[in-house]
C-alpha positions as CSV (number, residue, x, y, z in Angstrom):
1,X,-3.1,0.4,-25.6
2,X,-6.3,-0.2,-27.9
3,X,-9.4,1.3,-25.9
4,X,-12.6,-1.6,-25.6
5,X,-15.2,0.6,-27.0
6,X,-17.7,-1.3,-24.0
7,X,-15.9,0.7,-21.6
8,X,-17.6,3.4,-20.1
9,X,-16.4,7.0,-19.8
10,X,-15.2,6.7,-16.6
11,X,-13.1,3.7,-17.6
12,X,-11.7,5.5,-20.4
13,X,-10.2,8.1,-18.5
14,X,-8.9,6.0,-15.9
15,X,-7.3,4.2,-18.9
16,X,-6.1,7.2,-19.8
17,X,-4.1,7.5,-16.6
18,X,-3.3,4.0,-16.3
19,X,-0.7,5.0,-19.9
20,X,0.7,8.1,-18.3
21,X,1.6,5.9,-14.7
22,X,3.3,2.9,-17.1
23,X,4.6,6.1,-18.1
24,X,6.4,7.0,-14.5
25,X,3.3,10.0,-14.1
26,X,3.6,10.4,-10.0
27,X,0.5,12.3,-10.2
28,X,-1.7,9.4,-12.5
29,X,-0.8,7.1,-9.9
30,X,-2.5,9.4,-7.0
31,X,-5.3,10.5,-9.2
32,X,-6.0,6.3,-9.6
33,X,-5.7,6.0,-5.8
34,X,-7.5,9.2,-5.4
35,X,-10.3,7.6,-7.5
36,X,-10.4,4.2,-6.0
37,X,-9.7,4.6,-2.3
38,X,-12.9,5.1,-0.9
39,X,-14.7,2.4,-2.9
40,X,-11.9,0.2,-1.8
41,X,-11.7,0.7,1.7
42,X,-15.6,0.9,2.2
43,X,-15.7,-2.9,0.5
44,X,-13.0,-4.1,2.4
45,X,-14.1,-3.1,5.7
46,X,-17.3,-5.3,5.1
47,X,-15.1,-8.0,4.8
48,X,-12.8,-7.9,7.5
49,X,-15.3,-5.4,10.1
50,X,-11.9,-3.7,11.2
51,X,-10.5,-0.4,10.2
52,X,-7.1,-0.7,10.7
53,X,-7.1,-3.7,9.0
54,X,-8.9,-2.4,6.1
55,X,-6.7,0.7,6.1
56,X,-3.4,-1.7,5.9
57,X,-5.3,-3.3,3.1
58,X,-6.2,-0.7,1.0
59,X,-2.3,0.1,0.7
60,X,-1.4,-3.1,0.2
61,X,-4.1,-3.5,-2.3
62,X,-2.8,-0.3,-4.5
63,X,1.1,-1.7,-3.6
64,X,0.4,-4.8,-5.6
65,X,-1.9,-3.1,-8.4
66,X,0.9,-0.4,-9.0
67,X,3.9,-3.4,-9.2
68,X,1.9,-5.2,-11.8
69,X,0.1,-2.3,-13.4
70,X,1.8,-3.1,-17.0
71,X,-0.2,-6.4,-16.9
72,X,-3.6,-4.7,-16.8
73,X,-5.4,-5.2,-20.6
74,X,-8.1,-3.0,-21.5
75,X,-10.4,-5.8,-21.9
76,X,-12.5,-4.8,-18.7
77,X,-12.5,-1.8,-16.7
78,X,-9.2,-0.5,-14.7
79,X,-11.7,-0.2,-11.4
80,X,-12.7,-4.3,-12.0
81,X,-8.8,-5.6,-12.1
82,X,-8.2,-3.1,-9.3
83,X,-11.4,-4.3,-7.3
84,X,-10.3,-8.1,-8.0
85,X,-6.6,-7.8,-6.6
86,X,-8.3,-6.2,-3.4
87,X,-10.7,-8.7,-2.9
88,X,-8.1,-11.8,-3.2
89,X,-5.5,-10.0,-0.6
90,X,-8.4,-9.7,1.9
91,X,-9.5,-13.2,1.4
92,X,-5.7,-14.4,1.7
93,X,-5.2,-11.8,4.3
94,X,-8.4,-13.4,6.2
95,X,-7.0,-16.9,5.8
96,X,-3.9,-16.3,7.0
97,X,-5.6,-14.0,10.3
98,X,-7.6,-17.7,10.7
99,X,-4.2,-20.1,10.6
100,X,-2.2,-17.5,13.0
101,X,-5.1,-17.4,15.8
102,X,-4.6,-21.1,15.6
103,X,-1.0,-21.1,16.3
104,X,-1.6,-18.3,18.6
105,X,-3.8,-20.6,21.0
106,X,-1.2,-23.5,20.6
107,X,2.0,-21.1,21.5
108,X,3.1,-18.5,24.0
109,X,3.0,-16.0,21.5
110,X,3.5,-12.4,21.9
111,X,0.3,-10.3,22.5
112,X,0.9,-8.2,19.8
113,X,0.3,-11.7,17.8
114,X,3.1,-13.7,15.8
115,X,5.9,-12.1,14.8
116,X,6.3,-14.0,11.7
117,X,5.1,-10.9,9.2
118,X,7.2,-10.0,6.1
119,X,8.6,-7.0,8.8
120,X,9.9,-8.9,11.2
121,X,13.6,-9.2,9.6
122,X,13.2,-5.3,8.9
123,X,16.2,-3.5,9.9
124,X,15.7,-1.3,13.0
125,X,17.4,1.6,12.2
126,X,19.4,1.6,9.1
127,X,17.6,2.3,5.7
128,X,18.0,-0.4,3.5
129,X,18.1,0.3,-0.3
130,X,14.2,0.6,-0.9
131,X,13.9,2.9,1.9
132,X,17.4,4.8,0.7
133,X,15.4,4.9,-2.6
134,X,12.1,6.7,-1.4
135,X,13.9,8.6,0.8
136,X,15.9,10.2,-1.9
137,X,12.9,11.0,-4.2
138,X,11.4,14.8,-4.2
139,X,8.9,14.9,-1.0
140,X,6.2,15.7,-3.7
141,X,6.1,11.9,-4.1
142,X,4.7,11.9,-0.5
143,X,2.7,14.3,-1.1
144,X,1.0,13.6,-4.2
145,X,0.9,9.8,-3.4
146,X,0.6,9.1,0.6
147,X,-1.3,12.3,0.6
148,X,-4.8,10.5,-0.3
149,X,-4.3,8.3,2.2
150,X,-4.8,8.7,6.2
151,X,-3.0,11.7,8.0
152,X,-0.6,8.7,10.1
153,X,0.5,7.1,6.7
154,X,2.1,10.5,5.6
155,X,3.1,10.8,9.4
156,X,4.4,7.6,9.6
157,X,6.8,7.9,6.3
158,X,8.0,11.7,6.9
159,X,9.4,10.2,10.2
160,X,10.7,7.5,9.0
161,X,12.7,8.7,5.4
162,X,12.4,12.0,5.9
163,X,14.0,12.4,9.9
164,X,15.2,8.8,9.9
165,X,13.5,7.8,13.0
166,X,14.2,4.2,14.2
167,X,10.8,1.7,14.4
168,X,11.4,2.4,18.2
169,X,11.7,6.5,17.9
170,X,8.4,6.2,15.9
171,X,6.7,4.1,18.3
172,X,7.5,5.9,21.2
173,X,6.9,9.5,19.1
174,X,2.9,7.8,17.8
175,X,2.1,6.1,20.8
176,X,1.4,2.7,18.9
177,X,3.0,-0.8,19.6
178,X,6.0,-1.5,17.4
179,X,4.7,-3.7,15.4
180,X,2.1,-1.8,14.1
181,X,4.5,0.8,13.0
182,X,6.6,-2.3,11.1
183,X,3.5,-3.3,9.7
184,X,2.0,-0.2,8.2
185,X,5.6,1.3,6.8
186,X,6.4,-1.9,5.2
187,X,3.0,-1.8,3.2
188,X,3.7,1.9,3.1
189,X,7.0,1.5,1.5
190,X,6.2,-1.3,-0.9
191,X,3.1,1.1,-2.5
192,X,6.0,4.4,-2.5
193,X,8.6,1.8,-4.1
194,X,6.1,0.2,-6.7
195,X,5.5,3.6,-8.2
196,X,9.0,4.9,-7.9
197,X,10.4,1.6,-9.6
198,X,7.8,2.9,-12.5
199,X,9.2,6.5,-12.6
200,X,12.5,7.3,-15.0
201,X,15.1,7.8,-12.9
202,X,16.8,11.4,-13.1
């Protein structure tokens, strides 16, 4: 990858572990979201005031950078492309918050709100073959990775592929509504599966 000479230091280096991720480096990927989380999750809690929200949206935010990482170009910064794909989830995160409080005021929904999320057809118990997948991987993956992130991320996935709790077990064993469990380990899995997907296979 041919290094813009505009680029800062600090954008060379994270260029530098941008390669070894592409790569399948486990431990560039958490020294990127090591890096970036902070500065992430501070910006997008100004924009949706919430910080479970902006928790769920950090993930997600680092889950879609990770997937398409191998379209980044070192034109402009790692941290600006990273910042960008944040910024458009939250605003498409927002706009789709707006259209369910709609439907939510014209239908008996659930409290928990509508159950139209990308969990809802989620398994219960079973692990399907993404989960199998992280599951399988050394824990160091968890570690490494979900460990920059909040202490009920890492709680959440060690109960999950680790003692194969069901969404209910979890729950019950947090204290939080089911949904939110379904919620957070899908964005959970989809960041642990975009950088797994990226690693050679042993």
């Amino acid at each position: 990858m041919e290094i813009n000479s505009n680029l800062s230091e600090k954008a060379k280096f994270d260029l530098v572990l941008v390669e070894q991720a592409m790569l399948g480096d486990q431990k560039a990927y958490a020294e990127l979201l090591d890096r970036y989380k902070d500065a992430i999750y501070f910006m997008l809690l100004k924009m949706v005031n919430n910080k479970s929200d902006a928790e769920d949206l950090t993930i997600e935010a680092f889950g879609k950078a990770f997937k398409n990482i191998h379209q980044y170009t070192p034109n402009y910064a790692f941290s600006t492309w990273l910042f960008k794909i944040a910024t458009n989830n939250c605003i498409d995160f927002i706009r789709k918050k707006k259209a369910n409080l709609i439907s939510i005021d014209n239908t008996a929904e659930d409290q928990e709100g509508p159950i139209s999320s990308p969990t809802a057809h989620l398994q219960s118990s079973n692990l399907d073959p993404e989960e199998q997948l992280i599951k399988e991987q050394n824990i160091k993956l968890i570690q490494e990775v979900v460990g920059k992130l909040k202490p009920r991320y890492r709680k959440l996935i060690e109960l999950r592929y680790f003692s194969e709790f069901s969404y209910e077990e979890i729950a019950e064993e947090l204290d939080l509504p089911i949904g939110t469990v379904k919620a957070q380990l899908f964005r959970a899995r989809e960041l642990l599966f975009n950088i797994l997907k990226s690693s050679p296979r042993h």
